[in-house]
SEDOFI-877001 format. One record per residue (C-alpha): residue number from 0; residue in three letters; x, y, z. Coordinates in pm, 1 decimal. Example, Ala and Ser with C-alpha at 12.3 -4.5 7.8 and 13.67 -1.06 7.14 Angstrom:
<martors>
MARTOR   nr  rest        px        py        pz
MARTOR    0   Ala    1230.0    -450.0     780.0
MARTOR    1   Ser    1367.0    -106.0     714.0
</martors>
This chain:
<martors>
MARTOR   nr  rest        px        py        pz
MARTOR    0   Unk   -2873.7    -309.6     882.5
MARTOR    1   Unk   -2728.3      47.8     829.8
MARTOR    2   Unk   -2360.8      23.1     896.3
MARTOR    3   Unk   -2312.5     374.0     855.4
MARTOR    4   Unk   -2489.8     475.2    1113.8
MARTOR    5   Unk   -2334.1     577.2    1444.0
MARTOR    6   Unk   -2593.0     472.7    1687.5
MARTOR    7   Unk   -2599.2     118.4    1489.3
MARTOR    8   Unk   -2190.9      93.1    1549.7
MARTOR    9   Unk   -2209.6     143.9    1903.8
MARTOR   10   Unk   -2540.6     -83.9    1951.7
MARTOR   11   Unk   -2295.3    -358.2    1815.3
MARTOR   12   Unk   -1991.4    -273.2    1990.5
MARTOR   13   Unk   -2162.3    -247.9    2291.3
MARTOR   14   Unk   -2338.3    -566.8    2236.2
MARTOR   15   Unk   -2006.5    -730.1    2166.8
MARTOR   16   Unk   -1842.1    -566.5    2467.4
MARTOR   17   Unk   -1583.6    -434.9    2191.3
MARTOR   18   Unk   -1476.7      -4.6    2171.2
MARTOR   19   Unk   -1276.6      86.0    1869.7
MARTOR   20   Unk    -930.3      38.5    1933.0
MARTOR   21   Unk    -643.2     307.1    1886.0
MARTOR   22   Unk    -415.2      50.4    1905.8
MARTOR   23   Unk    -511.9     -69.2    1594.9
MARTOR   24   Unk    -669.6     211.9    1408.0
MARTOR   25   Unk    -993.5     147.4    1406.3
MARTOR   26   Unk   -1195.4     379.7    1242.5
MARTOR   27   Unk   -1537.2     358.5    1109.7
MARTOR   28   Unk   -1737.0     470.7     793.8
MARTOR   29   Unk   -1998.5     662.6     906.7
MARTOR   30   Unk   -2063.8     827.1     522.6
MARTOR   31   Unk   -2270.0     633.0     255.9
MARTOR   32   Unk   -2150.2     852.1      26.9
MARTOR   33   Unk   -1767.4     755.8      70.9
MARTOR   34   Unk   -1890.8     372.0      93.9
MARTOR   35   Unk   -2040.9     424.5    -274.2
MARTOR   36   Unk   -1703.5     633.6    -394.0
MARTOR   37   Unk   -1480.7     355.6    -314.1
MARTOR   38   Unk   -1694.2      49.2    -434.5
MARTOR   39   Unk   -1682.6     232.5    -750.6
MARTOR   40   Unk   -1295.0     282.7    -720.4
MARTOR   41   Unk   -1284.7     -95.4    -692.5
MARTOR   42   Unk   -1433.7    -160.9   -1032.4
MARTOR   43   Unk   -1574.5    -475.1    -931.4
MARTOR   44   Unk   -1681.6    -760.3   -1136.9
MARTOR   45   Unk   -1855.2   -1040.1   -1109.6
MARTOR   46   Unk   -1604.4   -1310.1   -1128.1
MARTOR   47   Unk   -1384.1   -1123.4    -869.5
MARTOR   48   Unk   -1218.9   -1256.2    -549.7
MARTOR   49   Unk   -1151.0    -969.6    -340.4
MARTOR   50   Unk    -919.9    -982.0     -10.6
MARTOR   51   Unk   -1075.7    -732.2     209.1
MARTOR   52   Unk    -786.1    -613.7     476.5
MARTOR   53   Unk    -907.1    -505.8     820.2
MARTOR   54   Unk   -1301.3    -485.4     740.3
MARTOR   55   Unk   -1389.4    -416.8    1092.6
MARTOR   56   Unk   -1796.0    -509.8    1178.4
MARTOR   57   Unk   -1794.0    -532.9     728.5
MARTOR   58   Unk   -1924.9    -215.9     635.7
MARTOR   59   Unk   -1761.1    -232.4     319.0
MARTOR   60   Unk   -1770.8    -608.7     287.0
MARTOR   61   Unk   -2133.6    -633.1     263.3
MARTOR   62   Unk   -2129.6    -391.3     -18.3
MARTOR   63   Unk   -1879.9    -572.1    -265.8
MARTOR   64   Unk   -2007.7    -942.9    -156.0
MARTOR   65   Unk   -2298.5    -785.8    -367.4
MARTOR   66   Unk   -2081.1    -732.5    -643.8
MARTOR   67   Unk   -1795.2   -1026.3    -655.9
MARTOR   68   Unk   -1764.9   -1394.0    -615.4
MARTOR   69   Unk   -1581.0   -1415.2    -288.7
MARTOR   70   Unk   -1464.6   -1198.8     -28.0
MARTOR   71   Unk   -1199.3   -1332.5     159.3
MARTOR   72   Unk   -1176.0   -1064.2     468.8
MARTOR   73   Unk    -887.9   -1103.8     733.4
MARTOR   74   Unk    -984.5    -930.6    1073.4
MARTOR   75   Unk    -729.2    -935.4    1369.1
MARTOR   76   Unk    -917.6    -799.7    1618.4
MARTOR   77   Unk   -1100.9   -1085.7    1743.8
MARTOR   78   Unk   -1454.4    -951.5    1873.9
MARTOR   79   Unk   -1471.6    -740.8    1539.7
MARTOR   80   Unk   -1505.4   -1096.7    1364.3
MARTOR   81   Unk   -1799.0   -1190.6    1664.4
MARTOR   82   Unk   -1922.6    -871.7    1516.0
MARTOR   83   Unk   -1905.9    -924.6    1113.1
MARTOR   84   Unk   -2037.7   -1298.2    1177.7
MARTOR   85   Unk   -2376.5   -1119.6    1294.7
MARTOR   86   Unk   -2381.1    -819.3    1027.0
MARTOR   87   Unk   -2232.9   -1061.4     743.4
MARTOR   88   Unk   -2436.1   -1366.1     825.7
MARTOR   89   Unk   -2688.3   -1362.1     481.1
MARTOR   90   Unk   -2397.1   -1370.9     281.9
MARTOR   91   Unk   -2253.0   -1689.1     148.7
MARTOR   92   Unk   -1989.3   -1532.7     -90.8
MARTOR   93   Unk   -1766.6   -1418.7     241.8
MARTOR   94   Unk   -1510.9   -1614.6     447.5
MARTOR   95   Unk   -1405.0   -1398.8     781.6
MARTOR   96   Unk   -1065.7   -1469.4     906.9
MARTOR   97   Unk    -919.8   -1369.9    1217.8
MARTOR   98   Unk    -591.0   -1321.2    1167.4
MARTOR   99   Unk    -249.6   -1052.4    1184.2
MARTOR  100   Unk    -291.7    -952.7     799.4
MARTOR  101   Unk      99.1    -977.9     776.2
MARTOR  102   Unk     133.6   -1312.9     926.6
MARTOR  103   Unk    -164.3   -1422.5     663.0
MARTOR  104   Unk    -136.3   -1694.0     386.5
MARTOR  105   Unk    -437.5   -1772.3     183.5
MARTOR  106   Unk    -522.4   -2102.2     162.2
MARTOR  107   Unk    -527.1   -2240.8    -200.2
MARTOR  108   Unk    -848.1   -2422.6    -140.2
MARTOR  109   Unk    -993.7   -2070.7     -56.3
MARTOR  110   Unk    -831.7   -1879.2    -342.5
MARTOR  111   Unk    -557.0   -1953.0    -596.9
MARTOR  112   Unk    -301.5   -1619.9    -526.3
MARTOR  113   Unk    -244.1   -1524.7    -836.9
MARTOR  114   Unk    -315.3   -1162.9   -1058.5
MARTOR  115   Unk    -691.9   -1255.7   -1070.1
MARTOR  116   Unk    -774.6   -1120.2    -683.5
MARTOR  117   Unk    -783.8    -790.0    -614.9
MARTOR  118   Unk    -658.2    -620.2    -207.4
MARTOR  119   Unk    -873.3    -348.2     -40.7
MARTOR  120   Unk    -896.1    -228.6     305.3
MARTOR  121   Unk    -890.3      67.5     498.8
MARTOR  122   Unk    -562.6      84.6     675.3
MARTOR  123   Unk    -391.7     263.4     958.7
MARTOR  124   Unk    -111.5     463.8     929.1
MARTOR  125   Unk     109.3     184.9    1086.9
MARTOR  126   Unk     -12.8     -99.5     843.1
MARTOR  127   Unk       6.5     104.0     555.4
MARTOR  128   Unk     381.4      63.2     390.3
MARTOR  129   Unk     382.4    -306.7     522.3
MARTOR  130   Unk      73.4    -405.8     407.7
MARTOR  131   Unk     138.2    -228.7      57.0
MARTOR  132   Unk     546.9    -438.6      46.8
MARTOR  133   Unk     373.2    -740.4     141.3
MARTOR  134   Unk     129.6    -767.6    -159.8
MARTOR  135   Unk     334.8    -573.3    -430.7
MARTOR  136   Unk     662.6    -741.9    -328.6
MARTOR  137   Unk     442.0   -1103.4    -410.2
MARTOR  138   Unk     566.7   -1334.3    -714.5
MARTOR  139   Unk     204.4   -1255.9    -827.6
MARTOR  140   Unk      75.9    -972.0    -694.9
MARTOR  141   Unk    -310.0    -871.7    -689.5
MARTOR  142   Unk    -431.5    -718.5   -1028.4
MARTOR  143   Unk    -541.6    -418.5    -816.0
MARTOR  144   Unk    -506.5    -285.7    -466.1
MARTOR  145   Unk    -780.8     -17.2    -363.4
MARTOR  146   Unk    -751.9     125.1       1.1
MARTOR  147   Unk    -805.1     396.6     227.7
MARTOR  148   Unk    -447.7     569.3     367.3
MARTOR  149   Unk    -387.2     866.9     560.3
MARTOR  150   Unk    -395.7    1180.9     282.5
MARTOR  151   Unk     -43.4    1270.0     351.1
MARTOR  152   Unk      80.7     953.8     312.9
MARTOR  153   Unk    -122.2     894.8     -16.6
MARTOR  154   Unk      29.9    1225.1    -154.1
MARTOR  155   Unk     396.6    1084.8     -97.5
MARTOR  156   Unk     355.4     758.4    -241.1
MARTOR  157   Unk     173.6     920.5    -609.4
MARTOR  158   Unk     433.7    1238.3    -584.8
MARTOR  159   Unk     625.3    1296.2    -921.6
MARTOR  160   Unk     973.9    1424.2    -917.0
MARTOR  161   Unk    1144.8    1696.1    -778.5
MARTOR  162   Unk     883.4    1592.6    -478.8
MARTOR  163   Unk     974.0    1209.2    -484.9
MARTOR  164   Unk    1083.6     982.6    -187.6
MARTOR  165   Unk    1232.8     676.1     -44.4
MARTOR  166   Unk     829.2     542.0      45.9
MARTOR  167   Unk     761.2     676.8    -379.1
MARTOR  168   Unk    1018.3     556.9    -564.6
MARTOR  169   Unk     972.8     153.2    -339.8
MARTOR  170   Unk     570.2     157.5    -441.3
MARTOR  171   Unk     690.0     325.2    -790.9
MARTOR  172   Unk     891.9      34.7    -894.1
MARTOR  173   Unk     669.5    -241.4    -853.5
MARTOR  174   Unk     309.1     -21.4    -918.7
MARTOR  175   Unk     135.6     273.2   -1062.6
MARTOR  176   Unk     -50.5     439.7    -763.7
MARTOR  177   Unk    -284.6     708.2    -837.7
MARTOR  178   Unk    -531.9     909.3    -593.7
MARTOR  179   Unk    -894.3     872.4    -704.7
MARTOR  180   Unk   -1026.5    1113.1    -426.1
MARTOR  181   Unk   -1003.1    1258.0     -86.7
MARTOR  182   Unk   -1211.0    1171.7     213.8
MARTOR  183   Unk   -1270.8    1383.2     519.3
MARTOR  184   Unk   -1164.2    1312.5     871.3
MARTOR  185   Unk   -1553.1    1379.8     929.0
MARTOR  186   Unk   -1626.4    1053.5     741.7
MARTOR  187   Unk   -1538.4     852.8    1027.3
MARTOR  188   Unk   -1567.6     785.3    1372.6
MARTOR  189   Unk   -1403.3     745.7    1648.2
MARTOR  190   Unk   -1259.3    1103.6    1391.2
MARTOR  191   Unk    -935.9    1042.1    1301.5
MARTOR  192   Unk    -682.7    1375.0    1319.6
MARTOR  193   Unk    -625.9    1376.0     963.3
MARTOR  194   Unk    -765.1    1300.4     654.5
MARTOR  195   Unk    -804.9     981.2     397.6
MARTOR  196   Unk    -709.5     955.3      75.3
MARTOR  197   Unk    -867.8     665.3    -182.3
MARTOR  198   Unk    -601.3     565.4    -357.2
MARTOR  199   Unk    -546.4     253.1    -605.7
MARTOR  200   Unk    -240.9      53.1    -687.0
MARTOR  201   Unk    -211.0    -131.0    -990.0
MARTOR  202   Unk     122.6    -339.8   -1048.4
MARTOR  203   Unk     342.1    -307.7   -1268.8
MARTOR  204   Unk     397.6    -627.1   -1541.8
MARTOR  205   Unk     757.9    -452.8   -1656.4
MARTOR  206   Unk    1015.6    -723.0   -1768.0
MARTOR  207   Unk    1265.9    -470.1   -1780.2
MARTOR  208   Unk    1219.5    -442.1   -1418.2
MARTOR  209   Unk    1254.2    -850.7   -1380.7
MARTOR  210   Unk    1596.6    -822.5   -1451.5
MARTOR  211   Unk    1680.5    -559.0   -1180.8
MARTOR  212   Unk    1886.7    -691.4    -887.8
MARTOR  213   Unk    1591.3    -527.7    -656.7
MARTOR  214   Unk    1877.9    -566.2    -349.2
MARTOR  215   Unk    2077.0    -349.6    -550.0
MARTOR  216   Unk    1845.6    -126.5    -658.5
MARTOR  217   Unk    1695.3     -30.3    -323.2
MARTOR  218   Unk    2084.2     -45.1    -231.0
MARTOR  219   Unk    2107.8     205.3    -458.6
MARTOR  220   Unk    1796.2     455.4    -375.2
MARTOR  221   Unk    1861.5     443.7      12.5
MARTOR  222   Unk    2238.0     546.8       0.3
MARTOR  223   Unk    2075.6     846.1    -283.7
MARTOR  224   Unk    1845.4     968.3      -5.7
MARTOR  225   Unk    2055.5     884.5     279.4
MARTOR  226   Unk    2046.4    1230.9     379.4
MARTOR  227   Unk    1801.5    1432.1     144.5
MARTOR  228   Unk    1894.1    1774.6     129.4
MARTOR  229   Unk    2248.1    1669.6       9.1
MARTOR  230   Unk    2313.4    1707.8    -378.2
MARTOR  231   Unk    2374.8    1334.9    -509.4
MARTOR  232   Unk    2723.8    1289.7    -578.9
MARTOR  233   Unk    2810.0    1352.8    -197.9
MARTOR  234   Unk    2526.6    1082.9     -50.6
MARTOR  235   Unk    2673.0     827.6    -305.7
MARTOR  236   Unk    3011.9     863.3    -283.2
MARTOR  237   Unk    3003.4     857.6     101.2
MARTOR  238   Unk    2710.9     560.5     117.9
MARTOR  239   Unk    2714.6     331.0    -130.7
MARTOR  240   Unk    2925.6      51.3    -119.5
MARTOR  241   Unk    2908.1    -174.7    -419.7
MARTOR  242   Unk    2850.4    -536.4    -303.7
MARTOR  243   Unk    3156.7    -716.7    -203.4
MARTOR  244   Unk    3408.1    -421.7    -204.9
MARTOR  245   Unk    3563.3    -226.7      73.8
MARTOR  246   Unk    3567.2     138.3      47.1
MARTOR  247   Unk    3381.5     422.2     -92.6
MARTOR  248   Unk    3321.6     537.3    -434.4
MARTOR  249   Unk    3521.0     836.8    -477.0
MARTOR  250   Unk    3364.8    1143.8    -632.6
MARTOR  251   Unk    3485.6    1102.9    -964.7
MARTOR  252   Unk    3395.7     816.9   -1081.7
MARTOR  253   Unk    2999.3     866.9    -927.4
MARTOR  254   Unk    3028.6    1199.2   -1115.4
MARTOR  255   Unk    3077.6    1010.4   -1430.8
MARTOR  256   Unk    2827.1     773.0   -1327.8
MARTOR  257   Unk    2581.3    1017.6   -1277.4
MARTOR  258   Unk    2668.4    1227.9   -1614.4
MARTOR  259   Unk    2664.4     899.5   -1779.0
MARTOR  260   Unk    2261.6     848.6   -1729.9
MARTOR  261   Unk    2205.4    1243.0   -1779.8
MARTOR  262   Unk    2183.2    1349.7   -1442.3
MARTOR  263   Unk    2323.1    1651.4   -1274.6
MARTOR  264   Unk    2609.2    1541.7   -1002.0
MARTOR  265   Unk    2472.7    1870.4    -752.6
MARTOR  266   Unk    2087.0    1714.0    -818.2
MARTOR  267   Unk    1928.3    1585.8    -481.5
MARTOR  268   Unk    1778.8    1241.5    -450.5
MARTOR  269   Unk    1386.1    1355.0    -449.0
MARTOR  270   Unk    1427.6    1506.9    -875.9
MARTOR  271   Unk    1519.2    1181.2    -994.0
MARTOR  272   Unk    1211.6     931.4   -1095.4
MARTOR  273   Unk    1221.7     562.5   -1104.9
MARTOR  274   Unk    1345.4     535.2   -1424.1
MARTOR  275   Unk    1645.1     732.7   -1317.3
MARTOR  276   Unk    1707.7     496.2   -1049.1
MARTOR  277   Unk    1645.1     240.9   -1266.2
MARTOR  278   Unk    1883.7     349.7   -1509.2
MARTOR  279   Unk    2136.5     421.9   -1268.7
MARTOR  280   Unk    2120.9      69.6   -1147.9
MARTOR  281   Unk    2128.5    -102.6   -1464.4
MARTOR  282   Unk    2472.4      65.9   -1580.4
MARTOR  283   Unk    2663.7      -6.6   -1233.1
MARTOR  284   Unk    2927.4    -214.8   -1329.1
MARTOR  285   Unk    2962.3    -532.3   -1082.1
MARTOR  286   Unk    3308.5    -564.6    -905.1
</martors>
């Protein structure tokens, strides 16, 4: 069965009495092309367990069930599982779960959750920074995450300073995220209004990072981009409140701060990288 095909969609959504649903983003591959691009991006092996994330009627889970040992793939929408139980049903390697992909816990009889899975999907806008916290924020995170996101939003969370962000600098501490290639609009249907990006997510094993108070870091970062277009030393001074004290920071002693890890007091938030933060975080002395 041709999943790619348009008229073979709507022959199953019509048999299922099911219409793709803006309500939860449902778009559908309608390029084989694109299907082969990000199989490849996956890198698959054969010992793999792969958590597919909103596969829809399985378009893409029939083609890495080929590949891997198990697919565990976690559907919400519940007459898009009716759906992938007809399309997936010669496959053995594939459990379909219905279930809210953020309210999902993999049972360890189905898959120990450790750095030996790996997290695709092709996720709507809405999903996309929750779904991407969920798994990187995980005591053991997946080895790799591979997945669809808008372009725009793909572009933010690989940008390099002076272009950096509050959405960057959260997926830059805990991963490396890197675009392997852009997909047109025209790739799906219903067409969304803007295009994909394939992009891939590897954590980060960093024990440097370990010993970050993460609170205070992101503490940190959101009172530095608090207002964006502001030079540094005025966001922090006026923001950031150190844990447990009353009061600001006064401009002084943030200019020092700053000066201290070699960065400019008048900089803005965005020209800093990680490592900045990082640095920044690591020589705030406790009160």
């Amino acid at each position: 069965m041709n999943l790619t095909s348009k008229r073979t969609i709507k022959n199953l959504l019509k048999k299922y009495q099911a219409r793709p649903s803006k309500k939860l983003g449902q778009n559908f591959l309608i390029d084989k092309n694109v299907v082969k691009k990000f199989i490849r991006a996956c890198n698959l092996k054969s010992k793999d367990i792969v958590l597919e994330i909103g596969p829809g009627i399985g378009t893409l889970t029939q083609e890495i069930a080929k590949k891997v040992k198990r697919v565990i793939a976690v559907e919400k929408d519940p007459k898009m599982v009716k759906v992938m139980k007809e399309t997936l049903k010669d496959f053995e390697n594939i459990d379909i779960v219905q279930k809210d992909i953020l309210k999902f816990k993999v049972p360890k009889s189905k898959i120990q959750m450790t750095n030996l899975y790996k997290a695709v999907g092709n996720l709507p806008f809405y999903l996309t920074v929750p779904v991407i916290r969920k798994f990187l924020e995980r005591k053991n995170p997946p080895k790799e995450m591979v997945l669809f996101i808008q372009k725009e939003v793909g572009q933010r969370i690989c940008a390099n300073p002076p272009k950096m962000s509050i959405l960057a600098v959260s997926v830059q501490f805990y991963a490396k995220p890197e675009i392997v290639a852009y997909v047109s609009k025209k790739s799906f249907w219903p067409q969304p209004k803007v295009d994909s990006a394939i992009v891939r997510i590897r954590p980060l094993i960093n024990a440097d990072k370990r010993l970050i108070n993460a609170d205070l870091f992101f503490k940190v970062v959101k009172a530095g981009f608090v207002h964006p277009r502001k030079q540094l030393i005025n966001n922090l001074s006026k923001e950031f409140l150190p844990a447990g004290r009353q009061g600001r920071i006064d401009k002084e002693k943030v200019e020092n701060w700053l000066l201290k890890n070699e960065i400019e007091p008048k900089q803005r938030a965005e020209t800093l990288s990680v490592q900045d933060w990082l640095n920044l975080t690591k020589s705030l002395k406790p009160r």
